[in-house]
N, C-alpha and C positions, 0 to 999 in steps of 0.2 A: 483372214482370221474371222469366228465367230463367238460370236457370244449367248451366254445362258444364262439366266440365275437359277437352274434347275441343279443339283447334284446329284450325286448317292447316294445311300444311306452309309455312314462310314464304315469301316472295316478293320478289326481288331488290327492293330501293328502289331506287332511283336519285336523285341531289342528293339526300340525307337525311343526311347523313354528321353536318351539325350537331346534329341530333335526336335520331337514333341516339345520339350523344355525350350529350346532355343526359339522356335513358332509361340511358345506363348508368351515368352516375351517382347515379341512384337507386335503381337497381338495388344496386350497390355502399354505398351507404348503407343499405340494406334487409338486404345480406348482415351487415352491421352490426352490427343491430339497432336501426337508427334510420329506420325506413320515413316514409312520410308521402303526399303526395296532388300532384298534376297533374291537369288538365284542359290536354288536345289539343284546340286549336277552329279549324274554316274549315268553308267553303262546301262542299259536297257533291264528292264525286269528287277530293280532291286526298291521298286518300291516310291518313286516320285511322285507319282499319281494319287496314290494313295495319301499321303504325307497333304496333298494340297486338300485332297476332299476332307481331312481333318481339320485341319486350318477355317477349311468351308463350314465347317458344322459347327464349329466353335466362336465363328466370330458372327452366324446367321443373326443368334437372337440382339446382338447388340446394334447392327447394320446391314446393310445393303453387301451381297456378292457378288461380282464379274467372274462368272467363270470362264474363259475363253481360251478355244483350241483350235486348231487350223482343220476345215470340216471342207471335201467336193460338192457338199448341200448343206444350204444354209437353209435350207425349209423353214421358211420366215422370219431367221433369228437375225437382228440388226446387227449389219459389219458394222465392225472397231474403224475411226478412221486411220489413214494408211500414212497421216505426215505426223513428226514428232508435236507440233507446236497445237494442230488440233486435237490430239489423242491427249495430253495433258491438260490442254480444254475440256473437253470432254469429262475427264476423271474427278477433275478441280469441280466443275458441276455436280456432278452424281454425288460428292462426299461434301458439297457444302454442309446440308442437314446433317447426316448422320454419318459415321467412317465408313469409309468407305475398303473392303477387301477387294482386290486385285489376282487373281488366280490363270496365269500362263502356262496351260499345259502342255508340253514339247513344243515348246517355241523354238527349238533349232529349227523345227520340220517346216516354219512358217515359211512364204515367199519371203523374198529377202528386202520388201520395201518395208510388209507388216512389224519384220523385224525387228529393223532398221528402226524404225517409229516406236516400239516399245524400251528398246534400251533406251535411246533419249530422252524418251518419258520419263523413265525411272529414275536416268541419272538429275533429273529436274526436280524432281520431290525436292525442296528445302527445309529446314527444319518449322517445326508444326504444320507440317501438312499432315489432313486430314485421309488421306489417301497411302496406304500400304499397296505392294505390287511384291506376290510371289512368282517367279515363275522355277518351273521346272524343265529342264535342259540336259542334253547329255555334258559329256565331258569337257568339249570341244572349245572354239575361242568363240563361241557368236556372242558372248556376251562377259567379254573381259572387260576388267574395269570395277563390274559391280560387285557388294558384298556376295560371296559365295560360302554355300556347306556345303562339304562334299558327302555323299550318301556313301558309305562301306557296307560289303557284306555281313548278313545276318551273325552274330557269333553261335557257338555250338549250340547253348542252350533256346536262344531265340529261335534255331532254324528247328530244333527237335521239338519246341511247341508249338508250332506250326505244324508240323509234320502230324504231333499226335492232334490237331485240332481236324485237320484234312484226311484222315484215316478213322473220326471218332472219336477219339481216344482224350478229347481235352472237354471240359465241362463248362466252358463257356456257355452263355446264352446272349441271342441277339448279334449275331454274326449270319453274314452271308456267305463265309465262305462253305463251299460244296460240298458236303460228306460225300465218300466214297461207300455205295450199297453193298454189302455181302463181308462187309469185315466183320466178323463177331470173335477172332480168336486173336485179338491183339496182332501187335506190326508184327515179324520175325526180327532179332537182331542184327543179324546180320545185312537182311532187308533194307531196316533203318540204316546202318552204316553204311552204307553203299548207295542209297537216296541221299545223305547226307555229303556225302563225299564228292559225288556225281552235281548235286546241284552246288557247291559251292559257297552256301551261305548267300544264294539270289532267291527268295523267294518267288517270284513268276516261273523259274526252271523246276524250282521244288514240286508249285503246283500241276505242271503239265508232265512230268517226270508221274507223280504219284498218282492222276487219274488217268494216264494208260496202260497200267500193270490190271492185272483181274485182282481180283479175291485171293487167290489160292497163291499166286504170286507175292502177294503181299504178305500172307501169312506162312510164306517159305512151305508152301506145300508141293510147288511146281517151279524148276527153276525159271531164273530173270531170262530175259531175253538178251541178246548183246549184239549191236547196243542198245540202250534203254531208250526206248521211246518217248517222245515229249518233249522234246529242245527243239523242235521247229520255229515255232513262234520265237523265243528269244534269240537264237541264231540268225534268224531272217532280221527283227530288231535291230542286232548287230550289225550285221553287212550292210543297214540302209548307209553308214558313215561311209563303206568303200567308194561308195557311186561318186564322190566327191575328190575321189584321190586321182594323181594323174598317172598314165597306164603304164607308167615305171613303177612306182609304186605298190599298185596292185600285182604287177610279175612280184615282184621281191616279197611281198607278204605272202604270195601263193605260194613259194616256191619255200619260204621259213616255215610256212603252216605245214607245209609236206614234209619237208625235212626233220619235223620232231616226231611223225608218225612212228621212226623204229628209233626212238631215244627213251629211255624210263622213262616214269613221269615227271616232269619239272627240269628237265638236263638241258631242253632248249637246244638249237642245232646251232651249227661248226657252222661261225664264220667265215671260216677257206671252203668249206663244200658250197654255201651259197655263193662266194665269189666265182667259186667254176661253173658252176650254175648258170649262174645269172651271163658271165661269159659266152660260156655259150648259147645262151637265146636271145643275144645280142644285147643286154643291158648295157648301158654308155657304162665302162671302166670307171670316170669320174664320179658319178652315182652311184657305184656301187661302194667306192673307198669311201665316201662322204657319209653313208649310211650306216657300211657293217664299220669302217674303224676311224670314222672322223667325225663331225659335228651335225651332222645333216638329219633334219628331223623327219617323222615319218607320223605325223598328226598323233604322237600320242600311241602308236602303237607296236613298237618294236624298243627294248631298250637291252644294251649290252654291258653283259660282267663277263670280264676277260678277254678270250676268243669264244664264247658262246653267247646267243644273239636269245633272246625269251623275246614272248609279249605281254606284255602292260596286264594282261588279263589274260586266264587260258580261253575264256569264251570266245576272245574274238579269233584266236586261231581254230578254232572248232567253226566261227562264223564266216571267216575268210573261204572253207573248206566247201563249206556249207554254202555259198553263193557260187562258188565258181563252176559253171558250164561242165557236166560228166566229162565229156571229151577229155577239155583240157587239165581236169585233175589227171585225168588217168595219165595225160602225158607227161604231166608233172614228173609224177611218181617213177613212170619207164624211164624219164631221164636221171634223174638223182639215182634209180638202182642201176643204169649204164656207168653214172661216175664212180657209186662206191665198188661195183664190180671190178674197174678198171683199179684201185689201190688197193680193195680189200681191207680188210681190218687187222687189229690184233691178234689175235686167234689164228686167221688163217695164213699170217706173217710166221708166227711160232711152231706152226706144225711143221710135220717132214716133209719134204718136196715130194709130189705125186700123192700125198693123201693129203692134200688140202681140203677141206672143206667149203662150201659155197660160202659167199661173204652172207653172214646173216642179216646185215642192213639191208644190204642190196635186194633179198627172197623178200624181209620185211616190206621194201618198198613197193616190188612184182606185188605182194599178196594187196596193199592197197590198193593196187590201180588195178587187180582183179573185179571186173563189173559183177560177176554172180562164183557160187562156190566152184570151186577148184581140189578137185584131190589129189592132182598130181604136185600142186605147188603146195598143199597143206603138207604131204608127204615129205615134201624136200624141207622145207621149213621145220619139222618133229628131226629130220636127223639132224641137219645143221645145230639145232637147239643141244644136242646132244653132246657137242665139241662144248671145251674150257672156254666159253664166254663169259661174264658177267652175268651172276643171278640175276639184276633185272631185267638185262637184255633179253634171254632167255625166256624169260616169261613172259616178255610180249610177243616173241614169234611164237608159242607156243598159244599165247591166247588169238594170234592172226589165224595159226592153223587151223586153230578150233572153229572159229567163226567161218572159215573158209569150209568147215566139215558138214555133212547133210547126217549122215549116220548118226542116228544118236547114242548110242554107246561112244563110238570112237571120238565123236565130240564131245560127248560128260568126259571122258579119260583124259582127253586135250588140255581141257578146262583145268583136270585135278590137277596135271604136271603141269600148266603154271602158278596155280595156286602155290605147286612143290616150292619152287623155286620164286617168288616172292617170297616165302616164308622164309627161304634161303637168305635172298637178301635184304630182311629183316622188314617186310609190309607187313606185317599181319593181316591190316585191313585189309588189303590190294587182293590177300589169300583168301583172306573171307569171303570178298565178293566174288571171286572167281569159283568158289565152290559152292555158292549161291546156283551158281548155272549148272552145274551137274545135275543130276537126275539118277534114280534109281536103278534106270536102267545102266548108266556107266559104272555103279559098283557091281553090276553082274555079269559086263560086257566085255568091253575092249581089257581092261584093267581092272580087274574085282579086285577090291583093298587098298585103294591107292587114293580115295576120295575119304575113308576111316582112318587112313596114316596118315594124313594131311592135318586132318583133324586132332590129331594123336597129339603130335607134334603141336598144334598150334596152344593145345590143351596143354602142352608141359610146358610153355614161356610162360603163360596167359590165365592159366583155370586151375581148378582142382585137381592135385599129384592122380590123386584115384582114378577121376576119369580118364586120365592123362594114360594110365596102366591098364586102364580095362579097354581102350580104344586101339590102344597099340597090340597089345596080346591078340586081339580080335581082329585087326588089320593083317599081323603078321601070321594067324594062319590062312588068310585068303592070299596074300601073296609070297609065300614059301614055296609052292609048287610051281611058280613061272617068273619071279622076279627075286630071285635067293638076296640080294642085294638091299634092296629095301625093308624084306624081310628082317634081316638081320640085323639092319639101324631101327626095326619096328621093333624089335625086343632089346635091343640096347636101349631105346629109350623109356621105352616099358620099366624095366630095369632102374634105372636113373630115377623114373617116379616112383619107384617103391624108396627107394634110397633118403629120397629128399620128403619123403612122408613118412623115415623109420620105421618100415615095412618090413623085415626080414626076411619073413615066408615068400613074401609078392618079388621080392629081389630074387631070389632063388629058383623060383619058377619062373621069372623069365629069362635068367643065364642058364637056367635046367635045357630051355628047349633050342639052344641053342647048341648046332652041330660044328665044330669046330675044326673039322677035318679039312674041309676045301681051304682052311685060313692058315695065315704064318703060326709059327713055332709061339713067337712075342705074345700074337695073339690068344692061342689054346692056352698060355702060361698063365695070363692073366686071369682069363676064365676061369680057368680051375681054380686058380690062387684065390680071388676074389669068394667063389663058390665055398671053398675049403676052411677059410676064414672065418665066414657068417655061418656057418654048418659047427663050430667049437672046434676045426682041427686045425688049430692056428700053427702051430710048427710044419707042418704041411705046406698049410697055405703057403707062410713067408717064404719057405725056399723056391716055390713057385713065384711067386711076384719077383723075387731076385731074378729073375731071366728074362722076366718083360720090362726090366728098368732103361734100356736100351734099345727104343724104338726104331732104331735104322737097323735089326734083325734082317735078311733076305726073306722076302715073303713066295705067296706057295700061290697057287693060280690067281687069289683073291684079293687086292694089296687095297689095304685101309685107308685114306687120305692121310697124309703126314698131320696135319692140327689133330683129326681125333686121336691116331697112335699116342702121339705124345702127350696129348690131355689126359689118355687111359695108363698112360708111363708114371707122370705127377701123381694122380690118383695111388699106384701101385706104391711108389715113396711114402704118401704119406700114411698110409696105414702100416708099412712097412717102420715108419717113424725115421727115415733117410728122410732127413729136412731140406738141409743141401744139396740133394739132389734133387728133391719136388724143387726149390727154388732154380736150379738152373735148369731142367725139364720144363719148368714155367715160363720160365725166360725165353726160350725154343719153341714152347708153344703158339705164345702170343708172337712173336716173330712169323712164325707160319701163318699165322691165322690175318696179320696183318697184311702179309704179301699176296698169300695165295686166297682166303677168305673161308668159309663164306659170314656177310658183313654180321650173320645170325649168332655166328659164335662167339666174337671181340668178349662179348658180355660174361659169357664164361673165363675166356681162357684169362681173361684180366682178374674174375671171380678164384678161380685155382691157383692164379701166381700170387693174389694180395690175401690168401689165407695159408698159402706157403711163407710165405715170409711171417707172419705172424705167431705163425710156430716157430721161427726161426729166433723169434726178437727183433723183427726188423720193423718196427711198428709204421716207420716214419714213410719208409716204402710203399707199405703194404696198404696204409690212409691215402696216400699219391693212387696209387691201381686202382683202387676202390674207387675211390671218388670218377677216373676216369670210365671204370667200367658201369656206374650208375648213369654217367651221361648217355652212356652207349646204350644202355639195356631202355631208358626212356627213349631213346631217337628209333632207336628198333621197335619199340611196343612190346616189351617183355617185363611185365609186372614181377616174376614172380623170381628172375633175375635182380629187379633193384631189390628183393626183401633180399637175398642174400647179402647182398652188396651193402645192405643195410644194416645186418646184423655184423660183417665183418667190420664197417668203420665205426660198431656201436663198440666192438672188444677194441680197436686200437684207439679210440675216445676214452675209454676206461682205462689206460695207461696215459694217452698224453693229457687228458682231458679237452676242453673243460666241461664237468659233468652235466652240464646243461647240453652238451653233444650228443654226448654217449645219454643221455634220456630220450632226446628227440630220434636219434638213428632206432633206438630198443622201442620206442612207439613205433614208427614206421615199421621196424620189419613185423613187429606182433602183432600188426593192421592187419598185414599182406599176408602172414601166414598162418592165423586162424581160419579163415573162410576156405582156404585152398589146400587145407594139411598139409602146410610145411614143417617138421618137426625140426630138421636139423637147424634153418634159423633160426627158430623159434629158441632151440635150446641154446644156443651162439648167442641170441642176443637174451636173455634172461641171465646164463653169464655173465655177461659185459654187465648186467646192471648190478649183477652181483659184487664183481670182482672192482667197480664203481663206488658203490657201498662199502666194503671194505677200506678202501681208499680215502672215505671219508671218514672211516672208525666205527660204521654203523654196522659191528659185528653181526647183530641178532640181526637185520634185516636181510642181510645177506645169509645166514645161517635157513633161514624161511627158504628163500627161494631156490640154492641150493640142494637143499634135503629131496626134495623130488626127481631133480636132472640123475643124482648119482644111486639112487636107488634101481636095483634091478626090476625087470617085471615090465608087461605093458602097461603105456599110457603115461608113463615116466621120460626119462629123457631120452635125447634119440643114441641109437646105440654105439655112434660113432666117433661121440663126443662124451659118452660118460665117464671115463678114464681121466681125458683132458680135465676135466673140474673136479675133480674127487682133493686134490691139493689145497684148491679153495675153499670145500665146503670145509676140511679138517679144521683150516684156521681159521673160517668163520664160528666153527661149534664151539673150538677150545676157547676162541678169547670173548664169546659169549656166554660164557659157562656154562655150556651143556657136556664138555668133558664128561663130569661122574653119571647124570641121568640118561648120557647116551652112548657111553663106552661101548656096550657090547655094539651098537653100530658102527661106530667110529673106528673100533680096532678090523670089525668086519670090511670094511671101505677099504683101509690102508692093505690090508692082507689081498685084499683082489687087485689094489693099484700094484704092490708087490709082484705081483704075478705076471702083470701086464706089463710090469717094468722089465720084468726076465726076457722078454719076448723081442719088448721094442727096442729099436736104435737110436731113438729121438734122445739125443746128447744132455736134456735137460732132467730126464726121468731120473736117475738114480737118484739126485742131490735133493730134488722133490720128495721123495719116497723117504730120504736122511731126514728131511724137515720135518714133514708129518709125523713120523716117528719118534719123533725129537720134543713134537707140542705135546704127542701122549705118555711119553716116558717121565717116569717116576724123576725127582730132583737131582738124584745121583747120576742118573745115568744122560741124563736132558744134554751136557755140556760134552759130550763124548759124541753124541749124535748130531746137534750144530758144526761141531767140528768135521765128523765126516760128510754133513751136507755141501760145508763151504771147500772140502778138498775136492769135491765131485765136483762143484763150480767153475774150481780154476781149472779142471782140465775141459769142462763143457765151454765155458765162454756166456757171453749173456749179460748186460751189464743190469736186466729190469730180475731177472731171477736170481740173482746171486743179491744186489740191493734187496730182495723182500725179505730174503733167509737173514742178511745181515739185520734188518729191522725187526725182525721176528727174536733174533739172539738177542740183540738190544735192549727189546724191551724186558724178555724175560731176565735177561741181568738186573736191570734195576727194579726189576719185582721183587728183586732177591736180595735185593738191598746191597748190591753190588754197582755201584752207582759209575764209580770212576771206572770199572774195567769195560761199563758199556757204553763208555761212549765213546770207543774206537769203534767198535761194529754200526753205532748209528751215524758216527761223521762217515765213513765208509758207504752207509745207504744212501744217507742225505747228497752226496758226492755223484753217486750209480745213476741214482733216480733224476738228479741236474742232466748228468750228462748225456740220457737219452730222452728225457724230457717228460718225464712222467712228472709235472709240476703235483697233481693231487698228493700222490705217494711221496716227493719232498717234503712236503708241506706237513704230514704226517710225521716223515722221520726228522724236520726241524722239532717238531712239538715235543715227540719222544727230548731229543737235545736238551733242549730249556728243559723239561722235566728231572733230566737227571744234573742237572745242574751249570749244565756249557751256556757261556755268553759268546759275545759276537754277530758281526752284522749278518753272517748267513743263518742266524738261527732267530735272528729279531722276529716278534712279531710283526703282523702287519696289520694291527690298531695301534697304534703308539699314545695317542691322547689318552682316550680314556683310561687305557690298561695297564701305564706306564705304571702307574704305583704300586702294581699286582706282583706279585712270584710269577714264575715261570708257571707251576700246577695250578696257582687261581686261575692265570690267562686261559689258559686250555680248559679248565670246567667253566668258567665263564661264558665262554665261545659257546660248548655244548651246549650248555643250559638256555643260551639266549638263542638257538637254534632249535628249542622246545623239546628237548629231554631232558627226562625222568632224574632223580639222584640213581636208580640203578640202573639205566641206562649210561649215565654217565660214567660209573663205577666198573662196568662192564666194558666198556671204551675205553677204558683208562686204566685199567687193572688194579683197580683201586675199592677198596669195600664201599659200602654205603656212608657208614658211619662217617670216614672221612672226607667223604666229598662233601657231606653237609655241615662238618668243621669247614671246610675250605671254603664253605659257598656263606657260610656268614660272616667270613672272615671279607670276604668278597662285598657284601653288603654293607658291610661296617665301612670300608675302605674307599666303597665310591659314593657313599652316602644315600643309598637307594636303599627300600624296605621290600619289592616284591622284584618276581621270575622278570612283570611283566614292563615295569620300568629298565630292568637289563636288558631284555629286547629290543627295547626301543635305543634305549643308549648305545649300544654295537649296530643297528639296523644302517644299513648304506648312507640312509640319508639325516643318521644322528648326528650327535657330537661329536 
């Protein structure tokens, strides 16, 4: 080992902030006089080095540095001595005067006496020694014993300011890290994610990853190369730990590092395939049970969950790969595709005898230990990919083919079909990078439009409905004339974006240009029915969707995947207003979508069943789906999935509460679907917050936001959901007293819901359409209308709709000064609203209770101290008022005039001995009296 007191100039870290912190207090301990010892330990390139030379810069003005590294020329720099007892001599000298820093850079690499002699050193430091000793080390055991940090990967944000510091793009000054010349039009995004992704969060991978791209490369003008140049240096890094392993060992890790080449990313290989493996190239049996399923270590870099075997880090299986001799990679590879040849997979188990397909591992593994491109094995590999595998699998033979292809069309087309099928099974990113490497020439070549419907697609999980609709429309006339199939899921999804942006027109023309003749009966019904619908000839339509409720139809040359049919069957119910049947069509869905996949859809079809059920009254359900298909729709990278998801647990939050749910779910999804025009969340969850406000009494606020969704016209609510809320705005208007200033609107809403009610079959509409009718009807006629909404009740079913109409009759009774006959209809709500768990809406219909005069513990309030002296109507405007409304406000909430709330509210004052609003605030406040 040698020595320097020369360093570098430092170099910005980035994420280090906590290390940095943890070195300066040692430093600060050392200024002291009570120094002592650390070892820095990871994996190659993530930054040791660096970490020391800050250390070095930071402690220079105070004392003396050792910097020392293991160097083949000492060009005159005085060797360290090589025994513990001198070398602590030595140290103990140099820091008498002033503290002394200590700086061991890769001292694993040292010969093993210098070593030897610096751990004993260190562990010799006692306290007040004036001497601190860094060193930096990989992972490994050479220096067990002492305090150790361990270095992790860069996090997102650290590695992406890094990235835009080494591209330009960051505004540092006084760094020497390297700009790259000829960037001036920013990184590309997808550029970024895929540097990002690729280096891992090691900054040494990031910087030699992003100075061997060009210009045009970076700026997504040309695609990436595959693979991405620049992991030499840390991969070499890596492998220096193999040299050390014994040549068991090194078989086994070669032979794990090969076997994950055709496994998605992160699946890690089969246990039992390495045991045959390793079987036959004669690994001792004993070593290999010790390793893949018994206790037997492997220095740190093999570790097993279940029957799959990973490594400790994906670098070193890239650097195991990366060290071993071409030859015997390649024979690696010939053997592992000779084993899985010989049992084949699933896929080729499932098919019909005599059309089996090649085992896709097995072509995966050929295509590895292919030395240069191959068109005959890229060939075999594009069909094979084309059998019922696993979307990710798929996509990796598809992106070996590619790689294996010299044509560049035919390879940009390679690239796009696995992009396809990542996106299938729910990468986005994986998609994005893979259509990074296409090229213009592939949208004109092999595949025109398959590289724009990739994009399309990725566009409607991910981006803006719009672009989403303009990319698919434009994809699907490039591949209508040679690929009718993609085509037609290009204007289905075209479709879906106009839908989901309350598009009309745009929905219409893209179900217009589709030809419906090569497809099942089920299918053309839909079409039409759907078209027929949005077009105003809704009796038409419905009798059309009635024929496609029934997805297991006999189909006609063209047969649909069973999850979309019946995702387009649900769809057809619920517009149909067949509730029960979208919920057991959804039920069937997700069951499909579970078994057979692809893993892209779960987030829908869970999306369709948990906003069937919510039409249904099945709130409790419908909150369970949601919730799991928000986990789904994040695991996959589909934003625009959780706003749905988000807006559907914002409406069943607004029944069960509690409304601090239903506010957080209705931000989330109005995040998500302003920037990307999503209207129908958007309207879904501005509902929920509506029908939330209600719940709380807070008519007029809810009467606001309302008023918009249910009015016709663009730029209003989406048009799919206007019907559905039109019930809520009426008794938000009526018990906010806009009745007489908004009649002719308000009679105008009910007369359209009427209409709509003729049509639909959704079991809850008629007894809705009684109630509405019932808030605007004259005094005489109001209790004849209540009556026929709740006889439309009993035969619908429902316990959260039948409870509002009765708290709605309720209250209007003791408006009427009919006090005792309403309080069957409110114990009846209060009762409904218990037993599906709408605790807001209980809570509401206990208050109505106490107001008309009911005692008992299911109507108690839930202030007792202070309130207890109050009436039931003090308790209740009290509450209000110390929640900061108005006396008309309150009035309006309580159907009560002005005048008398503010009889009640001094009655109120006088009784708890308080003079102002802002003392009763504080006295109800959680953390009052």
């Amino acid at each position: 080992m040698t020595s320097s007191t020369t360093v570098h100039s430092p170099l910005r870290l980035y994420g280090r902030s906590g290390e940095l912190a943890i070195l300066d207090g040692l430093l600060a301990r050392l200024w002291q006089g009570d120094g002592g010892a650390l070892v820095l330990t990871a994996p190659p390139g993530l930054g040791r080095s660096a970490l020391l030379r800050e250390a070095a810069a930071a402690h220079r003005p105070r004392g003396p540095v050792l910097y020392a590294t293991a160097s083949p020329d000492e060009r005159g720099l005085h060797a360290l001595p090589r025994t513990a007892d001198a070398l602590l001599a030595r140290l103990r000298e140099r820091g008498a005067a002033r503290p002394l820093l200590v700086c061991a850079d890769d001292a694993h690499t040292w010969d093993p006496a210098s070593r030897t002699a610096l751990g004993l050193a260190a562990r010799g430091l006692g306290a007040g020694s004036r001497v601190a000793v860094l060193i930096a080390a990989d992972d490994g055991p050479a220096f067990a014993g002492l305090p150790a940090l361990r270095l992790g990967p860069l996090d997102e944000d650290a590695a992406s300011a890094l990235l835009d510091r080494l591209t330009g793009g960051g505004e540092e000054a006084g760094s020497h890290v390297r700009r790259l010349p000829g960037v001036t039009e920013g990184l590309d995004p997808v550029v970024r994610a895929e540097l990002l992704r690729e280096a891992a969060g090691n900054p040494r991978l990031l910087t030699g990853l992003t100075r061997r791209l060009t210009p045009d490369q970076l700026a997504g003008r040309t695609p990436l190369p595959c693979p991405l140049p620049g992991a030499e240096g840390v991969l070499a890094a890596h492998a220096e730990r193999l040299d050390g392993l014994s040549a068991h060992t090194r078989a086994l890790l070669l032979l794990a590092a090969a076997a994950q080449e055709h496994e998605p990313a992160g699946a890690g290989a089969d246990a039992l395939l390495l045991l045959r493996a390793g079987t036959r190239t004669g690994l001792p049996r004993d070593f290999l049970d010790g390793v893949l399923f018994g206790s037997a270590a492997t220095e740190g870099f093999l570790q097993r969950a279940g029957s799959r075997v990973h490594f400790s880090h994906p670098l070193f299986a890239r650097a195991v790969l990366h060290h071993a001799p071409p030859a015997r990679r390649r024979a690696t590879h010939e053997l592992l595709a000779a084993l899985l040849a010989e049992t084949g997979d699933r896929a080729a188990a499932s098919a019909p005898s005599g059309d089996r397909p090649a085992p896709l591992a097995s072509l995966v593994q050929l295509a590895c230990a292919a030395p240069a491109p191959d068109t005959a094995l890229a060939a075999r590999l594009e069909a094979a990919a084309t059998a019922p595998y696993p979307h990710a699998e798929r996509s990796s033979a598809l992106t070996r083919a590619a790689a294996l292809t010299t044509d560049p069309p035919l390879r940009s087309a390679r690239f796009a079909a696995a992009a396809e099928q990542a996106a299938l099974a729910g990468d986005p990113d994986r998609a994005r990078a893979l259509l990074a490497r296409t090229g213009a020439a592939g949208e004109q070549g092999a595949s025109p439009g398959l590289a724009p419907y990739v994009h399309g697609l990725l566009a409607l999980r991910t981006g803006p409905a719009a672009d989403a609709h303009a990319a698919l429309i434009a994809a699907a006339a490039l591949l209508g004339p040679y690929d009718p199939r993609r085509g037609l899921d290009a204007l289905l999804g075209a479709a879906e974006a106009a839908w989901v942006a309350g598009d009309a027109p745009g929905y219409l023309e893209a179900m217009g240009r589709i030809d419906p003749a090569p497809y099942d009966r089920a299918f053309a019904s839909y079409r039409a029915g759907m078209c027929a619908v949005l077009a105003g000839r809704t009796e038409a339509g419905h009798a059309l969707l009635r024929q496609c409720l029934d997805p297991a139809d006999p189909g006609g040359p063209v047969r649909q995947n069973a999850p979309a049919a019946l995702l387009r069957a649900g769809v057809a119910a619920l517009v149909l207003g067949e509730v029960a049947a979208a919920c057991r069509t959804g039920a069937r869905a997700l069951a499909a979508v579970r078994t057979r996949g692809p893993d892209a859809l779960l987030p829908q079809a869970l999306e369709h069943l948990a906003y069937a059920e919510l039409r249904a009254g099945l709130h409790a359900g419908a909150r369970a789906h949601a919730l799991e298909g928000l986990h789904a729709a994040r695991r996959t990278g589909q934003p625009n999935s959780s706003v749905h998801l988000h807006a559907v647990l914002a409406l069943a939050a607004s029944v069960e509460g509690p409304a601090e749910a239903c506010a957080a779910h209705c931000d989330a999804a109005l995040a998500g679907a302003g920037p990307h025009g999503l209207a129908q969340p958007a309207t879904l969850a501005t509902w929920a917050r509506a029908r939330a406000d209600l719940a709380a009494g807070r008519s007029e606020e809810a009467a606001a936001r309302l008023g918009p969704l249910v009015r016709p016209g663009p730029r209003q609510g989406h048009f799919a959901a206007r019907m559905l809320a039109v019930p809520c705005y009426v008794e938000a208007a009526v018990l906010a007293g806009r009745g007489a200033e908004e009649a002719g609107e308000l009679h105008a809403a009910v007369a359209e819901f009427a209409g709509w009610t003729a049509r639909t079959a959704d079991p809850q509409a008629p007894a809705q359409l009684a109630r509405c009718q019932a808030l605007l009807a004259p005094a005489e006629e109001a209790d004849a209308r209540y009556a026929e909404a709740l006889a439309h009740h009993a035969r619908a079913g429902g316990d959260f709709e039948r409870a509002r109409t009765q708290l709605l009759y309720g209250q209007w009774l003791r408006r009427r000064r009919r006090t005792r006959e309403a309080r069957t209809p409110l114990r009846d709500a209060l009762v409904a609203f218990q037993r599906c768990s709408a605790r807001a809406w209980a809570e509401r219909a206990a208050g109505e209770l106490r107001a008309a005069g009911e005692q008992g513990p299911s109507v108690r309030p839930a202030t007792d101290g202070a309130l207890s002296a109050l009436t039931p109507q003090q308790q209740r405007i009290a509450r209000c008022v110390a929640e900061g409304a108005t006396n008309r406000e309150v009035a309006l909430r309580l159907s009560l005039s002005p005048r008398t709330v503010d009889h009640h509210l001094r009655n109120v004052f006088a009784a708890l001995g308080i003079r102002s609003r802002t003392e009763l605030a504080r006295l109800l406040a959680p953390e009052g009296p």
